[in-house]
C-alpha positions, 0 to 999 in steps of 0.5 A, spaced: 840 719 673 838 713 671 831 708 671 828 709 677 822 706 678 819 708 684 819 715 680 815 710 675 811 707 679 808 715 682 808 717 675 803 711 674 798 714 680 799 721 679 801 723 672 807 724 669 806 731 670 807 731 677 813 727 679 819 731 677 825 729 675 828 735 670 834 737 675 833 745 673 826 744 675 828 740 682 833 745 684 828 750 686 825 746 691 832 744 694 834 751 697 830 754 703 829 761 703 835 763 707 839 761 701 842 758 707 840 751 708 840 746 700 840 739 698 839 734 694 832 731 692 831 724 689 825 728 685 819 732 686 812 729 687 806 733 687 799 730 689 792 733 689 788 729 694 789 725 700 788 719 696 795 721 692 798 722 698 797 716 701 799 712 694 805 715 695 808 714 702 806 707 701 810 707 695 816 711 699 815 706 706 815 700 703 823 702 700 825 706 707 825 712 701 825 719 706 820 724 704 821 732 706 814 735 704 814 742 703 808 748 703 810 754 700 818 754 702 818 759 707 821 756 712 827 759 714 831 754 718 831 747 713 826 744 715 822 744 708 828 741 704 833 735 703 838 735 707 845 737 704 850 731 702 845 726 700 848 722 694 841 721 689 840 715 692 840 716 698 836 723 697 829 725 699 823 725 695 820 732 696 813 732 696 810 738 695 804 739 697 801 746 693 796 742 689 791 740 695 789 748 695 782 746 696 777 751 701 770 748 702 765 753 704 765 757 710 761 755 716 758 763 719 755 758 724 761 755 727 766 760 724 770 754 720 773 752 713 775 746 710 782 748 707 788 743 703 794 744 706 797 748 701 793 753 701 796 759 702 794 764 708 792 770 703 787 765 699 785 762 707 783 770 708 780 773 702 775 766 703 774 767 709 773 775 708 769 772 702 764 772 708 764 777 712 769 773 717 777 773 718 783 769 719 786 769 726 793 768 723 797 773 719 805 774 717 808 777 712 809 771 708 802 770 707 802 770 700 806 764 700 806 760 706 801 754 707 796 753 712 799 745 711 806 749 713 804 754 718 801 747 721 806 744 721 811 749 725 805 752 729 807 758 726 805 764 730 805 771 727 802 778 729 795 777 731 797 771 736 796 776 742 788 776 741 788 769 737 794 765 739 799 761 734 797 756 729 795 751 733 789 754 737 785 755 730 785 747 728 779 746 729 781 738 726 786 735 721 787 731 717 793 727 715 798 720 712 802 716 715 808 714 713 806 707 712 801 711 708 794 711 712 790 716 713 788 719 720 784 723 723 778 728 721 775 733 720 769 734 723 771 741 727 767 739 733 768 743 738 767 737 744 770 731 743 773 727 748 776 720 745 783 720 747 789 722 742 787 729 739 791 728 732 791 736 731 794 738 737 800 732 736 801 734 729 801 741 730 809 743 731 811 737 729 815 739 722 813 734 717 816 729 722 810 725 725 805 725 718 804 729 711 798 734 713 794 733 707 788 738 710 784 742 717 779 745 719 780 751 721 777 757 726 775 763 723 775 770 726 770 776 727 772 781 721 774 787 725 773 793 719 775 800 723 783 798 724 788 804 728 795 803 727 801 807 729 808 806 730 811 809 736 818 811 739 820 810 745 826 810 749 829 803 750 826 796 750 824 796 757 821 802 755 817 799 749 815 793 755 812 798 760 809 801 754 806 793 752 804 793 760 799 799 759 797 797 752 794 790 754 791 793 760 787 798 757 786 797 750 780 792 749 781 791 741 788 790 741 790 786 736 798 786 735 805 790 738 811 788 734 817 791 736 822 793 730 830 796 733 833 803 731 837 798 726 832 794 723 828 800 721 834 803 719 834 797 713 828 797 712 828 805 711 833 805 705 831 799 702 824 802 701 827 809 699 823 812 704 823 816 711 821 812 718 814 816 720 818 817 727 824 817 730 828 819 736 828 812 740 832 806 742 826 802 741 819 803 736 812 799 737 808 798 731 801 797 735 794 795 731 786 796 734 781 792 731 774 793 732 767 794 730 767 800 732 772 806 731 778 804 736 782 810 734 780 815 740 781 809 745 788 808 743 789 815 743 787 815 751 792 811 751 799 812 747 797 820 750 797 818 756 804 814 756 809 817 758 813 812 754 811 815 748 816 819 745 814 820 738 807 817 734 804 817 728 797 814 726 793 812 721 786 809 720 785 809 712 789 802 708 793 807 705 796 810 710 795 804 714 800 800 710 805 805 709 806 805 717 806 796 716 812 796 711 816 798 716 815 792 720 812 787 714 819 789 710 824 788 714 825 780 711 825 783 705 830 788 706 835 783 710 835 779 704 837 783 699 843 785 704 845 779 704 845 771 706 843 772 714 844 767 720 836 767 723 835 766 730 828 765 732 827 765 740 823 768 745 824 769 752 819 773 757 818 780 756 822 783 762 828 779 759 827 782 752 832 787 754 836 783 756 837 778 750 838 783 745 844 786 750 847 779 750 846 778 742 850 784 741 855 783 745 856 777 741 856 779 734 860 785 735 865 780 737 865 777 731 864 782 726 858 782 724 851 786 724 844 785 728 838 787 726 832 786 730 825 786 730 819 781 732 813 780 736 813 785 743 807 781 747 810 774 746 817 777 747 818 773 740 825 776 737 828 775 731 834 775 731 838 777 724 845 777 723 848 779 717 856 778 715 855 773 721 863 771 721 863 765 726 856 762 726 857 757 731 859 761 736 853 766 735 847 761 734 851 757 740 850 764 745 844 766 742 839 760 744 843 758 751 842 766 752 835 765 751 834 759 754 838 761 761 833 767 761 827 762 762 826 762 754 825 758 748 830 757 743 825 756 737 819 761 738 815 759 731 820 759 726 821 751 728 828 747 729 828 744 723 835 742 721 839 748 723 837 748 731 838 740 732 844 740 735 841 745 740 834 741 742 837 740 749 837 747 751 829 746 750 827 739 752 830 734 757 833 728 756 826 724 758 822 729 753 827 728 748 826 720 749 819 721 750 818 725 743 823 720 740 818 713 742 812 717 740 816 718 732 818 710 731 811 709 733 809 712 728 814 712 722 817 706 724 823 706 718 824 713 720 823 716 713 819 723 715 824 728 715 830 725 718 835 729 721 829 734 723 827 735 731 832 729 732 839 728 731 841 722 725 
C-alpha cells in the first residue's frame, strides 16, 4: 500500500497509535463472527471521544471515503465489516468504536447511566449492579458486544419479555453525522416533546444514519432471588400453551427461551455434559426474578401444567448457570461444528410451530442440519443451518415463510448485508422510499455503511 494521506491526516488528530494500517492487524476487523461475511478495510481508525469521531467523518465526508463502524464484531449477518470485493481504494475505513468505553456515575434516582459506545453489556451490568441496580438487556455475547452495537440493531435478547429490546432503554443518545457534526443529547428526560426523537431514529438503523458515540441508558431494579428451570414439553405448540399459562400467572417472569431436541443435543456434546431433562420435542428455559423468593410461585405454576413433562430447577448461581449453558452455549456449540447460515426471524408464537416445520422441510431438502432455539414469548427463532448446501434456496424459503406467517425477517440480528436483497419481504415499496429520503438527507454522499439496510 502506498502513501495515504487520509491515513496521515487522522494520525494527525488521533495518534498514530490509532489508525491502523499493518495488514495482519487490519485482518481481524475484516471478518464477522460468522466467518461468513469478510472484506477489505482501507484501515482501521479507533477514536476515544466524540470530538475524534467527528474529525474523522469529516476527514471521511469530505473525500466520499465509507465508513463501517464496528462495536465488539458480534454481528452475525455483515453489518459490521467492509463489504467483500472492494479493491484498497475503494475499502472502508473501519471505525472501531472500543475506545469510547467511558460510564459515568449511576443516577439511583432516574435510574440511568451515561455509557460510550463501545462499552460492553457485561462493563453496562457490573457498573450498574456496582450500585445495587441492574440492566434490562442481556444475550450471551455480553462480554463483547457494545451498547454502541446493541443500539444500532435494537438488539433484544432474553430479558425483552419484562423489559423490551434495546430501544426501550435509550433514554438519550448522542452521535456524528456523516459530515461530521454531532446531534442530539444526553439529558435522559423522561418528557420531552420537541420533534425528531434521535434515540428512536438511530435505534435499528445499523450504523447507516450516524456513528453513536454515546446513550443514556435505563436502568433496571437488581432482582437477587432468581429461579431457573429447564422444561421438556411435548412439542412446540406445547411449549406455546405452556408460555400462555406462564405469562398469565407468573408476576416475576423475566425470560422463556426455547431450545430444539437437536440444539440441546449440540450443545450437550460439545459441553460433555448430560441435558438436566429429556423426553421432549420441545425445552423451555423459564427465569424469576424477584425481590422475594420466586420458586414456590413457579413451582405453582410448572406443576400445574399439563405441558410439563420433565423439570429441573435451581436457584443457587452454580446450579443456575448449569442449567443457562444449554441455552447461552448453544452459538458457541454451532460454531465449533462449522460455518453456519443464521437466520434470525420471528413470527407470532402461534405460527412458531409452524415456521420450524417449514425450515425443516427445506433444509432437509438440501442436505443440511437445522438446529433451532431462541426467544419463546417474541417467538424469535434463530434458525441455524450447518453443512447448508444451497444457501440461496434456504435463506429465500425461510424469510418468505416468515413473512407469509404475518412475521419478520430480521428480529434482532439486523439485515446487515446478508438480508438486503430481502428488504421487500418486510417493507413496502413507499417505506423503503420513505427510509431511503431520510438516508440521503442525512449522508448525502452515502458513505455509511453502504450496501446495509439498501441495495448498491
Amino acid at each position: 500500500m502506498g502513501a495515504d494521506p487520509l491515513a496521515d491526516e487522522l494520525r494527525e488528530a488521533l495518534g498514530p497509535e490509532h489508525v491502523l494500517v499493518d495488514r495482519d492487524v487490519v485482518a481481524g476487523y475484516e471478518t464477522d463472527w460468522t466467518g461468513r461475511w469478510t472484506g477489505t478495510a482501507r484501515f482501521v481508525v479507533r477514536p476515544g471521544s466524540t470530538s475524534e469521531v467527528s474529525r474523522v467523518m469529516a476527514a471521511c465526508g469530505e473525500r466520499g471515503v465509507p465508513v463501517v463502524v464496528q462495536g465488539g464484531n458480534t454481528g452475525l449477518v455483515g453489518g459490521s465489516v467492509p463489504r467483500p470485493g472492494s479493491s484498497w481504494r475503494e475499502a472502508a475505513v473501519v471505525l472501531s468504536a472500543l475506545r469510547l468505553s467511558e460510564l459515568g456515575e449511576v443516577d439511583a434516582g432516574a435510574m440511568q447511566v451515561t455509557a460510550g459506545s463501545g462499552v460492553t453489556l457485561a462493563a453496562w451490568r457490573g457498573h450498574a449492579r456496582h450500585a445495587d441496580l441492574d440492566t434490562p438487556v442481556d444475550f450471551a455475547s455480553r462480554d463483547s458486544a457494545t451498547v454502541g452495537g446493541a443500539i444500532a440493531t435494537n438488539a433484544g435478547g432474553s430479558r425483552v419479555v419484562r423489559f423490551g429490546t434495546m430501544r426501550s432503554q435509550v433514554a438519550g443518545i448522542e452521535a456524528v453525522l456523516a459530515d461530521g457534526s454531532v446531534i442530539g443529547s444526553l439529558a435522559g428526560l423522561p418528557k420531552e416533546t420537541v420533534g425528531l426523537h434521535w434515540p428512536s431514529v438511530l435505534a435499528g438503523s445499523e450504523g447507516t444514519l450516524g456513528v453513536i458515540t454515546a446513550a443514556r441508558l435505563r436502568l433496571a431494579p437488581w432482582f437477587r432471588q432468581v429461579a431457573t428451570a429447564m422444561v421438556a414439553t411435548a412439542d412446540i405448540d406445547a411449549a406455546v400453551s405452556l408460555l400462555a399459562r406462564l405469562r398469565g400467572e407468573l408476576t416475576c417472569l423475566d425470560s422463556i427461551e426455547i431450545v430444539l431436541p437437536e440444539a440441546l443435543e449440540l450443545v450437550a456434546a460439545h459441553l460433555s455434559a448430560t441435558p438436566p431433562v429429556s423426553g421432549g420435542g420441545a425445552y423451555v428455559l423459564v427465569e424469576c426474578a424477584d425481590h422475594r423468593d420466586p420458586v414456590d410461585e413457579l413451582v405453582a405454576v410448572l406443576d400445574g401444567s399439563d405441558e410439563v413433562l420433565d423439570s429441573a430447577m435451581s436457584t443457587d448461581g452454580p446450579g443456575r448457570n448449569r442449567l443457562i449453558q444449554f441455552r447461552d452455549r448453544i452459538t458457541e456449540s454451532i460454531a465449533a461444528s462449522g460455518v453456519p447460515l443464521k437466520l434470525d426471524v420471528a413470527v407470532p408464537p402461534a405460527a412458531l410451530g409452524e415456521l420450524v416445520h417449514a425450515a425443516r422441510r427445506t433444509v432437509d431438502g438440501v442436505g443440511g442440519r437445522l438446529i433451532a432455539f431462541g426467544h419463546l414469548a417474541e417467538g424469535n427463532m434463530h434458525l441455524n443451518v450447518l453443512e447448508p448446501g444451497n444457501i440461496g434456496r434456504i435463506t429465500e424459503s425461510v424469510l418468505a415463510t416468515a413473512s407469509r406467517l404475518g412475521g419478520t425477517i430480521s428480529a434482532e440480528h439486523g439485515i446487515g448485508l446478508a438480508k438486503t436483497p430481502w428488504l421487500h419481504l418486510a417493507r413496502s415499496s413507499a417505506e423503503l422510499s420513505a427510509a431511503a429520503a431520510v438516508r440521503s438527507a442525512l449522508d448525502p454522499r452515502g458513505i455509511l455503511n453502504p450496501g446495509v439496510l439498501a441495495p448498491l
